[in-house]
Backbone bond lengths (Angstrom), bond angles and torsions (degrees), N, CA, C in turn:
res aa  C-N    CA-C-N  psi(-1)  N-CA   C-N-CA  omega(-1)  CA-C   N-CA-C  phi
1 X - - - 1.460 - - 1.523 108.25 -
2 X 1.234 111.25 130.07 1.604 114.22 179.74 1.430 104.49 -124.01
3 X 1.126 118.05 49.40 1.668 114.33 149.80 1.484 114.32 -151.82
4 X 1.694 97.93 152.59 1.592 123.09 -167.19 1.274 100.07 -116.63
5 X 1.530 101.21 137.14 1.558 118.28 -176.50 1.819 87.83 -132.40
6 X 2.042 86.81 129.32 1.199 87.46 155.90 1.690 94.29 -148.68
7 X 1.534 115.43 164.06 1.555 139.57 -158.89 1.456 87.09 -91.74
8 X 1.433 111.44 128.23 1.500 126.15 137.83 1.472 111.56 -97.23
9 X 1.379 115.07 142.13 1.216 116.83 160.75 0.921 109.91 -112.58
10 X 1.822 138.85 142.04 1.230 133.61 -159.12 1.245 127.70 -128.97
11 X 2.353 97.97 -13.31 1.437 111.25 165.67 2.083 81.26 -169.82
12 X 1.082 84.34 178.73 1.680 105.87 178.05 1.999 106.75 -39.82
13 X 1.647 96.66 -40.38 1.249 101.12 -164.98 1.989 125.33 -102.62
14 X 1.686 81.72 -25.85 1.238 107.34 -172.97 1.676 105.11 -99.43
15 X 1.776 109.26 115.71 1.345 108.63 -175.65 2.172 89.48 -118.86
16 X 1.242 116.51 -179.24 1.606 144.76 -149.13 1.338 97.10 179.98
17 X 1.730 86.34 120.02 1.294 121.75 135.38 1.391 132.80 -56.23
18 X 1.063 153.38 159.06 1.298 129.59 167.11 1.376 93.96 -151.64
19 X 1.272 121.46 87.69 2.130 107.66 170.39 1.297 109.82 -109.10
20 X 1.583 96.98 174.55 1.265 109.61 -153.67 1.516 113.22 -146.61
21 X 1.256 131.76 63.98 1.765 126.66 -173.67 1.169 84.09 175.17
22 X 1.788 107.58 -148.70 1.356 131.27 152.87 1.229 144.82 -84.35
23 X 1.545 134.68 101.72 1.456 161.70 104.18 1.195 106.44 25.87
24 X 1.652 138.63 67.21 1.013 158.29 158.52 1.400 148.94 -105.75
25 X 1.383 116.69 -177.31 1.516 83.50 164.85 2.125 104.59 -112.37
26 X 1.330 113.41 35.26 1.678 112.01 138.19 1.855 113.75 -89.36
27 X 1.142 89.37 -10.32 1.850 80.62 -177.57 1.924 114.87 -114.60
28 X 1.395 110.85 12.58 1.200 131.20 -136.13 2.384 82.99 -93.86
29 X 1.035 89.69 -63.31 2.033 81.73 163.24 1.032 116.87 -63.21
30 X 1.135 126.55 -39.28 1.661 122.50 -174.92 1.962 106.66 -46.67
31 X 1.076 99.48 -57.60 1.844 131.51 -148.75 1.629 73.31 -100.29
32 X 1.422 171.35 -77.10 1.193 141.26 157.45 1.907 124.55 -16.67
33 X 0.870 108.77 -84.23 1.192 119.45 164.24 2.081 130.67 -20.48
34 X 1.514 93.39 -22.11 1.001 88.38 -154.24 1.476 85.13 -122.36
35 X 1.265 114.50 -25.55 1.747 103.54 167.44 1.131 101.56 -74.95
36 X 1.473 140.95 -41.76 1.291 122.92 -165.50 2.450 110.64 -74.32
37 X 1.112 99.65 -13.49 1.308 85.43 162.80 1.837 104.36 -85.23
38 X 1.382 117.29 -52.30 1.662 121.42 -164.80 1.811 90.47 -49.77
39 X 1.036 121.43 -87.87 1.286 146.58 -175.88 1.888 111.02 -30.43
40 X 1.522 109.35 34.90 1.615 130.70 164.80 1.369 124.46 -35.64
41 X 1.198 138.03 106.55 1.294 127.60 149.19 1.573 111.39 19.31
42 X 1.297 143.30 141.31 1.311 142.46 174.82 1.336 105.75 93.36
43 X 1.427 122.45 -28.57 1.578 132.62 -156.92 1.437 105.70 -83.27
44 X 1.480 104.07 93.19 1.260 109.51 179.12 1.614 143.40 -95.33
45 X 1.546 94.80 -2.07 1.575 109.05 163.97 1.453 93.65 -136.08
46 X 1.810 121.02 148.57 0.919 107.17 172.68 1.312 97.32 -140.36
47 X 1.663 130.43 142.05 1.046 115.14 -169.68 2.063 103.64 -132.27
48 X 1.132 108.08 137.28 1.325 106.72 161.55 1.938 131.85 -86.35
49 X 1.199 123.80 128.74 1.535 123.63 -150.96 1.635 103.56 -122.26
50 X 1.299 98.49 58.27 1.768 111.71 157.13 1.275 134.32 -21.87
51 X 1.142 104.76 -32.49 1.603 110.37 -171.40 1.796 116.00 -40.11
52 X 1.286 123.76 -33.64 1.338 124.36 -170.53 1.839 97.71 -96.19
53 X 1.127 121.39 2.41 1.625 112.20 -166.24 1.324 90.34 -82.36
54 X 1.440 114.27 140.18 1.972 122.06 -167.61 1.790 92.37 -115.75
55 X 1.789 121.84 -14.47 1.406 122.84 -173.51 1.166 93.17 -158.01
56 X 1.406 117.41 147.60 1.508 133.12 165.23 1.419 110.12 -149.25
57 X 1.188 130.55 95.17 1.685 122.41 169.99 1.388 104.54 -90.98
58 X 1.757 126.87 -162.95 1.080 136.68 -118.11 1.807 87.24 -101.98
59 X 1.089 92.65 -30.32 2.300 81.97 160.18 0.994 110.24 -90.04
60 X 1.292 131.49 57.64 1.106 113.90 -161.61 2.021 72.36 -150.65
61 X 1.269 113.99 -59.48 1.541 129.59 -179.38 1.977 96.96 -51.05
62 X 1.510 99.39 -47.80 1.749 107.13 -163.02 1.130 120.18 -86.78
63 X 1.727 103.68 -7.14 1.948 99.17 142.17 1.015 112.16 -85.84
64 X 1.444 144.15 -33.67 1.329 145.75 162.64 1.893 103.12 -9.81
65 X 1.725 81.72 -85.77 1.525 112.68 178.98 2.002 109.21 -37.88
66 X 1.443 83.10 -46.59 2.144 75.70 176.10 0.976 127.10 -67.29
67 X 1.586 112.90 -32.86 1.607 123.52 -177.48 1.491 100.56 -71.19
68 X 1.155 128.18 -29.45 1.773 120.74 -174.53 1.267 104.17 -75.48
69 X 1.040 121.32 -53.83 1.502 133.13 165.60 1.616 122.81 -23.17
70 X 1.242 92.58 -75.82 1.748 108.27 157.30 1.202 115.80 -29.06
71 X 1.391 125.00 -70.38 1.243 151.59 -176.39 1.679 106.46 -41.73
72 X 1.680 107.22 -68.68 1.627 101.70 173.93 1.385 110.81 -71.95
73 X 1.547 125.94 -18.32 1.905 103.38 152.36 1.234 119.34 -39.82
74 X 1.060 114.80 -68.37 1.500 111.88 173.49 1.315 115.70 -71.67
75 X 0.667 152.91 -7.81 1.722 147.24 163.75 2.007 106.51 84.29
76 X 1.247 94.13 34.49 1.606 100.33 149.84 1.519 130.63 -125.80
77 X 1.136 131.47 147.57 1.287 152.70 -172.24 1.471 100.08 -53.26
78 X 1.392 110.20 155.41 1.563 140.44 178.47 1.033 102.43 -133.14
79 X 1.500 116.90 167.28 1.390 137.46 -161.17 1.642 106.38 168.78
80 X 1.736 120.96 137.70 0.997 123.01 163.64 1.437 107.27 -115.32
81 X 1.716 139.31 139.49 1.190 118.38 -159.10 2.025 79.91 -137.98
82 X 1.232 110.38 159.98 1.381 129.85 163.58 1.533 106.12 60.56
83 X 1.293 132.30 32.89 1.231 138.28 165.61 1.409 98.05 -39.73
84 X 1.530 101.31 148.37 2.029 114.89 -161.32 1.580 63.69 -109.81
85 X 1.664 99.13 173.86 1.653 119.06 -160.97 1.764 97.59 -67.00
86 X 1.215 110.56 -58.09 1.370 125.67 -161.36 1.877 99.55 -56.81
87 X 1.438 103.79 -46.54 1.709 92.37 172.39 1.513 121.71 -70.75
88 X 1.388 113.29 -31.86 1.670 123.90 176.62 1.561 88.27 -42.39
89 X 1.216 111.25 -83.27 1.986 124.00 -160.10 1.585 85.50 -54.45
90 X 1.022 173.56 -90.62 1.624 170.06 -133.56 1.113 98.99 -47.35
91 X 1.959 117.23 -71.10 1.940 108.59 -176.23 1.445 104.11 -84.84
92 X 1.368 129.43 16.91 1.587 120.97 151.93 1.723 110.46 -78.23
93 X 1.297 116.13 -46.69 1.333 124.03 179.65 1.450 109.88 -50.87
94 X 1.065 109.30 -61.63 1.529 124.87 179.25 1.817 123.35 -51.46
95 X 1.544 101.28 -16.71 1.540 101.36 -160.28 1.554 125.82 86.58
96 X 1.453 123.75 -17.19 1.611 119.91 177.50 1.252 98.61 -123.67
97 X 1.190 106.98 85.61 1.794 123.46 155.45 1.555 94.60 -123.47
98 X 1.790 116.82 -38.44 1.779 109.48 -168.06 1.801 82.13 -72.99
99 X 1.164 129.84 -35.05 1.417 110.40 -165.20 1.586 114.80 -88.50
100 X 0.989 117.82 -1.48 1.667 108.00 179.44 1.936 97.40 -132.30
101 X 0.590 97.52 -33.42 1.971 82.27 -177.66 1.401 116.81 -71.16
102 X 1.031 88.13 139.75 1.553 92.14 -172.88 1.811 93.63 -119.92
């Protein structure tokens, strides 16, 4: 597995992802796993922080898709912020760049 997740917190409400490698499916529990502890009860915006992802294929989009999901279970907001070029053009291809970038 070649990617590192670490938590920004950005206010009381607002928690970040922040990874860093490849967005796969070897890193696909890790980067599950780790929003569902960061991503607590109270957590009312949650945003994922792309900027360091160098690859992301199609498990890579369908944790995307789970974490939003999650998110309107609980009835807080998603957001993907600092998409690197190669992921920007991926959730443009796909149709969820208007729905997750902020």
């Amino acid at each position: 597995m070649d990617l590192a997740v670490t938590v920004r917190r950005d206010d009381d409400v607002t928690v970040a992802l922040v990874l860093r490698g490849s967005l796969d499916l070897a890193s696909r529990s890790h980067v599950v796993d780790a929003a569902r502890t960061a991503f607590a009860p109270g957590t009312t915006a949650r945003v994922v922080d792309l900027e360091g992802v160098t690859f992301m294929d199609s498990t890579g989009l369908g944790v995307l898709i789970e974490l939003a999901g999650d998110a309107d279970d609980d009835g807080a907001t998603f957001a993907v912020e600092n998409p690197s070029r190669s992921v920007q053009r991926l959730l443009e291809i796909s149709g969820l760049a208007e729905r997750f970038i902020r």
